[in-house]
Each structure stands twice: as structure tokens, then as C-alpha cells.
N, C-alpha and C positions, 0 to 999 in steps of 0.2 A: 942330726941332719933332717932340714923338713920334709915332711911328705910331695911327691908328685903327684900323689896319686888323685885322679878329676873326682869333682862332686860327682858327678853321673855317676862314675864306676862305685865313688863310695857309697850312694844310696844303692844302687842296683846290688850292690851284696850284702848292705845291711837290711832291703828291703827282702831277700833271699835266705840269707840265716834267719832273720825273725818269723817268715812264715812256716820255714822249716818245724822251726820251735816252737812256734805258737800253734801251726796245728798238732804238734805231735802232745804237747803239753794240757794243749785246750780239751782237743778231742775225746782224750783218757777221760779225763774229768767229767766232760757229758757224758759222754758214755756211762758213765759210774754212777753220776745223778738220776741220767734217765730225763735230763726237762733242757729244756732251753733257755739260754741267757733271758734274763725278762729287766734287766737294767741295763742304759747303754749310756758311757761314759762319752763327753763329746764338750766343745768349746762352746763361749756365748759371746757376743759383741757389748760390749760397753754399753749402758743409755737405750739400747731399741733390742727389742723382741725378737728371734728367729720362730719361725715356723713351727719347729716340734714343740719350742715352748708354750704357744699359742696354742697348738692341736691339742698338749698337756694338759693346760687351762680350762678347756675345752670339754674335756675329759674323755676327746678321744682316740687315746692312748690306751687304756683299759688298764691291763694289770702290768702293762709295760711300764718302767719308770727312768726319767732321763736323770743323768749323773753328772752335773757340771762340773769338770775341771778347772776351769779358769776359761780368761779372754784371750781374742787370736786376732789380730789386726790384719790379715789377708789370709783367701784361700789355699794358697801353693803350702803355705804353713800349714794350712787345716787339715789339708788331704793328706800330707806328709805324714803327719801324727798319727794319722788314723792308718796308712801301708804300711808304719813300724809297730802299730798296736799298742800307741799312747792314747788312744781314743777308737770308740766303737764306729761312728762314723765322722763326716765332715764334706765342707762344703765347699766349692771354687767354681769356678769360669771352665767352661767345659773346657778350650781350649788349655789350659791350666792341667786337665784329668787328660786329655789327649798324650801331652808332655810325662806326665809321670806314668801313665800306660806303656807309654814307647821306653820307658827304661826298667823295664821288666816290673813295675809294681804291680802286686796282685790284685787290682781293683775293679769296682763296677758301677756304673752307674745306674742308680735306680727311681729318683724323682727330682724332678728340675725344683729347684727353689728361688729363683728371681730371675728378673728377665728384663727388658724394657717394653715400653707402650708410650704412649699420647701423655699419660699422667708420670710416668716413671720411668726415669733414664737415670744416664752418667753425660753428663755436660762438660766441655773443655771453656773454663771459663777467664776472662781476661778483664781486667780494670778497665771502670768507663772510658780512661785518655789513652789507653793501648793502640799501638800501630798496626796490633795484629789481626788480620781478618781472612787471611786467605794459608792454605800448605806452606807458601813459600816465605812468607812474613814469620816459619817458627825457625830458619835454618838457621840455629845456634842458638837459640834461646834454651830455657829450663821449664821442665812442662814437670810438677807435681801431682803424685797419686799414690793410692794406699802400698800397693805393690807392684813391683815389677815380674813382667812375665806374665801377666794375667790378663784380663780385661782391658783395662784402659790403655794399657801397652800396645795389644791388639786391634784397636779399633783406631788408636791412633797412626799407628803405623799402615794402616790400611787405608785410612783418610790423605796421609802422605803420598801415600805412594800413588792414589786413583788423582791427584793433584799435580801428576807430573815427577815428583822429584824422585832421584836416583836412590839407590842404597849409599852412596857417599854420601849425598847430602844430609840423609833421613840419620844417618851415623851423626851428625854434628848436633842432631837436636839430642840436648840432656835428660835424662829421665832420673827423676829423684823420688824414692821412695817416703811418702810422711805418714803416720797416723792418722789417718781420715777427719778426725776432731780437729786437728790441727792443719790442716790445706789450707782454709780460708785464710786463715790469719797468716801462714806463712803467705798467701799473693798480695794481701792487703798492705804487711809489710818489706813487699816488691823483691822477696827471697827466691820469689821462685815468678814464671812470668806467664806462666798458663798453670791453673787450678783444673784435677778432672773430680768433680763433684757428682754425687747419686743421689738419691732416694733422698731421704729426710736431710741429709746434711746439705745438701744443695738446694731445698727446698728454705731452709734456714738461712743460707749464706746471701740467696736472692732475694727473701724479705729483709735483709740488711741495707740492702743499695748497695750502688759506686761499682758495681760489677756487670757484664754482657755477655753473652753467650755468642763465642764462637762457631763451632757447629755441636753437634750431640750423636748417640751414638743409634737412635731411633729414628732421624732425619738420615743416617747414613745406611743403615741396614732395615728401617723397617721394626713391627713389633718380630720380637723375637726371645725364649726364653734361653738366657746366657749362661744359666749355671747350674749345676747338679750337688746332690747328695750320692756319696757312694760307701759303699761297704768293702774292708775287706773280701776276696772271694772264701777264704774259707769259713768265713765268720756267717756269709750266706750260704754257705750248706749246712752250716749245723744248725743254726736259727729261722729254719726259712719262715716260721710263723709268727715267731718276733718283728722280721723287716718287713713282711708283710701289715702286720697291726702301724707298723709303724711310718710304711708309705701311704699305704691309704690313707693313715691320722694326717698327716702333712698333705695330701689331695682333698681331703676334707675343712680343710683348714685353709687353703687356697681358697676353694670355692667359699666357704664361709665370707672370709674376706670381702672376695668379691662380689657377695652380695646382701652384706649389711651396709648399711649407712654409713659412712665415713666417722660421724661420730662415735657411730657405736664402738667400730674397730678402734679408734684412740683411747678413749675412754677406756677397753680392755686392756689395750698395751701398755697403759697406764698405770692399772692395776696388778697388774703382772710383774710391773716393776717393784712397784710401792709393795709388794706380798713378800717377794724375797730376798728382800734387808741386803744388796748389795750398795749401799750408799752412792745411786747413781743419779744422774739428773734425767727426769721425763721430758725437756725442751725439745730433743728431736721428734722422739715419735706423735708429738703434736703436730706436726708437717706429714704424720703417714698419707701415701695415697693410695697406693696400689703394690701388690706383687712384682708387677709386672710380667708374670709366669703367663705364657703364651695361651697354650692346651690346655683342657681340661681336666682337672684331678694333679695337674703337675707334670703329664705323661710327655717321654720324650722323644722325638721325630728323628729322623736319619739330619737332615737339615743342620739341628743343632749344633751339631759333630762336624758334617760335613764343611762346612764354613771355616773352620780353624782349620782342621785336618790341608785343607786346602793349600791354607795363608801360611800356616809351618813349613809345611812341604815346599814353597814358593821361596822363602826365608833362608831355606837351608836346613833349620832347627828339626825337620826330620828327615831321617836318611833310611834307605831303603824302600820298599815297597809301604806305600800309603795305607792305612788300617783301613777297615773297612767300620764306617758308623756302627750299624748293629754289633758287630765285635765289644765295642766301648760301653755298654747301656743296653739294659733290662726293663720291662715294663710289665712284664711277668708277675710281679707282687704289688700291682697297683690294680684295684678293685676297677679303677677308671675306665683300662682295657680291657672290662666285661662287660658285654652288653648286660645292658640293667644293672650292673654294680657300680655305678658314677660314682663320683664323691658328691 
């Protein structure tokens, strides 16, 4: 007989035995060594560079070393892995960490890693002959992006709904989840009828032609950074000098970014690539611009939090008493929050 039993409740008790476990199992073990983890196992994106590997490159990382497992095509997957301890840490839409927080995951936010600005968004974008230009031109149409429940979920439905239309209506618009490499070419071959495109992949799909941008997620909100790294919590008690080395690196690494030369930064991520033999193609991160990362060092604001926390609450999608932002997100091991310790 199949199970009834909801995803929520089955993460919430598989997220609940494994920390069980994993602190009772892990803890011993430090304790016995006496050191802290100094390698952290965690996911990569196809073709373009995250952050710690950059900071890695970098080399400032020190004697910390990152562990790639394999690639992760959305957030909500990322952070997952990392509350059952298939990986040390991981990355999503804050809003994304908000949702798995409220389902007892043991987690914390510790340094924003993208964001949007001026140079760097997520675009809702539509074929040059498209009729659609306004909220009420998507009611039934198919709007594609990387995953659903995240991001582009959120800002779209937020654009809907500041556009007049009801929860019925915003109900008929489709959301299909695609591989990010693969969006453009799904709208170009008219599979899906709004494209939500980012960073380098939108930068790419708009030096192609034949596509407009409907609205963006930076015209609608403003700069803002959208997305965090977090840690298991028990993984942050016993490592505190690991995710420490390892926020700063990633605050350092921001700020680096953003202030070398656009070439210089391609050129690295380039080489980044080309260094460790994963047979991918460098095409996108030649459109890098920006982070997008709001603050300084990566640091993150009640704001960040409060924004989704909000629109969930509004939604439905959270029930009971509202979290409180500071609850979600530490800035505690980010050198940024010390005067004189910037990145």
C-alpha cells in the first residue's frame, strides 16, 4: 500500500534522525581527534564558478579544502543535502532556507552569495512577437525556470499578485521546472512561453536576439542580495573556525570580484575551469558581471529574510507564528562584521 505520509513530515523526521546521528556520531569522533573538520564536501554548477571555489583559487581558504561531490541544478536541492548531511554546506534563495527552517531543519544562515543589481538579475523573458507584456497577458500561460519554490517562483508570483490578479488566477499560470542551460532553447522552441533567465545564462540568451524582457527581478525589488550559504547547526559548533575561515574566504572573494576588472574576473573563472578537468564549456562565465551580493563581505541584513518570510506567510506556505529574521542567519563568522576586519 503507498505511503500517505506528506514530504514535509518525511523531511522533518529524516532531517531529525540524521542530526540525531550525525551529532552523536560526528561529535565522538572530534572529540577523539581533538581538530576540526578542515574539508567541506558541497555541490558545483555546471560551466561557471561559485564562490568558495573562486575564494579557493584564491587561496583564501588556507588549509581549508572544498570536496566536490557532484552538480545540483537548484537551491532547495542544495540546502537539502546539506540538513541530511550529504554535503557540508549549500546554497538557495533565502526564501527557499526560510521554508526548510520552518520544517524543523537544523540550519543557519551564514554569508549571502548572489543577489541582484543593475548588472545582475533574473529576467522573465518572452520572444520578440509575444503578446505578453503586462501580469495579466501570463493568465494560463507556462513560465520556465530552474526550480520551483525558489526564486523565480517568488518574485514572480509577487509581480502577479502587486499586478492585480487573484490567487485563482496566479493558480492558472504554469510553472515548469528546466535545467537552467536549457530555458532558452526550451522558449525559443515556444515549449514553454515566458523564460526566467540570471547571471551569465541570460547574459548569453540576450546576445543571441529574437528575445525582450518583460519585467526583472531588480526593476521590481530593487538591489537586493537573494541568497545564502548555510551550515548545518551542529556542524557550526564543532567547526566554528572552519566556517569562519570559510565565510570570510567567500566575503573576500565578493569583494575581490567586485573590484577587479571585469576581465580579470573572467579570465580567472576561466581558469578555474580549464584547471579542474570537469569537461565543461567556459561560454557562460564569459558574460560574468557581477555577484550581485548586496553588503559588504557577503553580510546579511534582517531585510533579506524579512521579504520572503513575509510573502510565505501571505501565501499560506507558512503557518503559525512568523520567524523572526535574526532567528534564520548569523554574521557572527564573518570578519565583515568587525570593524576593521572587512573583506
Amino acid at each position: 500500500m503507498p505511503s500517505t505520509r506528506s514530504p514535509r513530515r518525511a523531511l522533518t523526521a529524516a532531517v531529525a534522525l540524521l542530526a540525531l546521528t550525525t551529532t552523536a556520531t560526528a561529535c565522538g569522533a572530534d572529540a577523539a581527534a581533538g581538530a576540526q573538520t578542515k574539508e567541506l564536501r558541497y555541490q558545483g554548477s555546471v560551466g561557471q564558478v561559485t564562490l568558495p571555489e573562486l575564494a579557493a583559487d584564491l587561496g583564501y581558504l588556507g588549509d581549508v579544502k572544498l570536496n566536490w561531490i557532484g552538480n545540483v541544478t537548484g537551491g532547495p536541492a542544495d540546502i537539502q543535502a546539506t540538513a541530511t548531511g550529504q554535503s557540508d554546506f549549500g546554497g538557495a534563495f533565502n526564501g527557499a532556507i526560510v521554508k526548510l527552517q520552518a520544517a524543523n531543519a537544523p540550519i543557519t544562515a551564514v554569508v549571502s552569495y548572489y543577489g541582484s543589481d543593475a548588472q545582475t538579475f533574473q529576467g522573465y523573458y518572452v520572444l520578440d512577437g509575444s503578446p505578453i507584456r503586462g501580469p495579466r497577458d501570463l493568465i494560463g500561460k507556462r513560465v520556465g525556470m530552474n526550480t520551483l519554490g525558489a526564486h523565480a517562483e517568488a518574485v514572480l508570483r509577487t509581480w502577479l499578485a502587486r499586478g492585480g490578479l487573484t490567487a485563482a488566477e496566479i493558480g492558472t499560470v504554469e510553472l515548469v521546472a528546466l535545467p537552467p542551460v536549457n530555458t532558452e532553447q526550451s522558449l525559443r522552441a515556444r515549449q514553454i512561453d515566458v523564460a526566467v533567465l540570471g547571471g551569465v545564462i541570460r547574459d548569453k540568451a540576450v546576445a543571441n536576439g529574437g528575445i525582450r524582457t518583460v519585467f526583472t527581478d531588480y526593476e521590481l525589488l530593487g538591489a537586493f542580495s537573494a541568497g545564502s550559504y548555510v551550515f548545518r547547526d551542529d556542524f557550526l559548533t564543532r567547526n566554528p573556525d572552519t566556517v569562519r575561515t570559510f565565510v570570510t574566504a567567500v566575503g573576500k572573494a565578493i569583494e575581490w570580484a567586485r573590484t577587479q576588472p571585469r576581465e580579470t574576473v573572467v579570465a580567472r573563472l576561466k581558469a578555474i575551469i580549464a584547471k579542474r578537468g570537469r569537461n565543461e564549456d567556459t561560454t557562460l562565465v564569459e558574460y560574468w558581471k557581477s555577484s550581485g551580493v548586496a553588503e559588504p563581505g557577503g553580510l546579511i541584513t534582517d531585510r533579506e529574510f524579512a521579504t520572503w518570510i513575509d510573502w510565505l506567510a501571505d501565501t499560506g506556505e507558512l503557518k503559525g507564528e512568523r520567524p523572526k529574521p535574526s532567528d534564520l542567519y548569523t554574521n557572527r563568522f564573518n570578519a565583515a562584521a568587525t570593524p576593521g576586519g572587512g573583506a
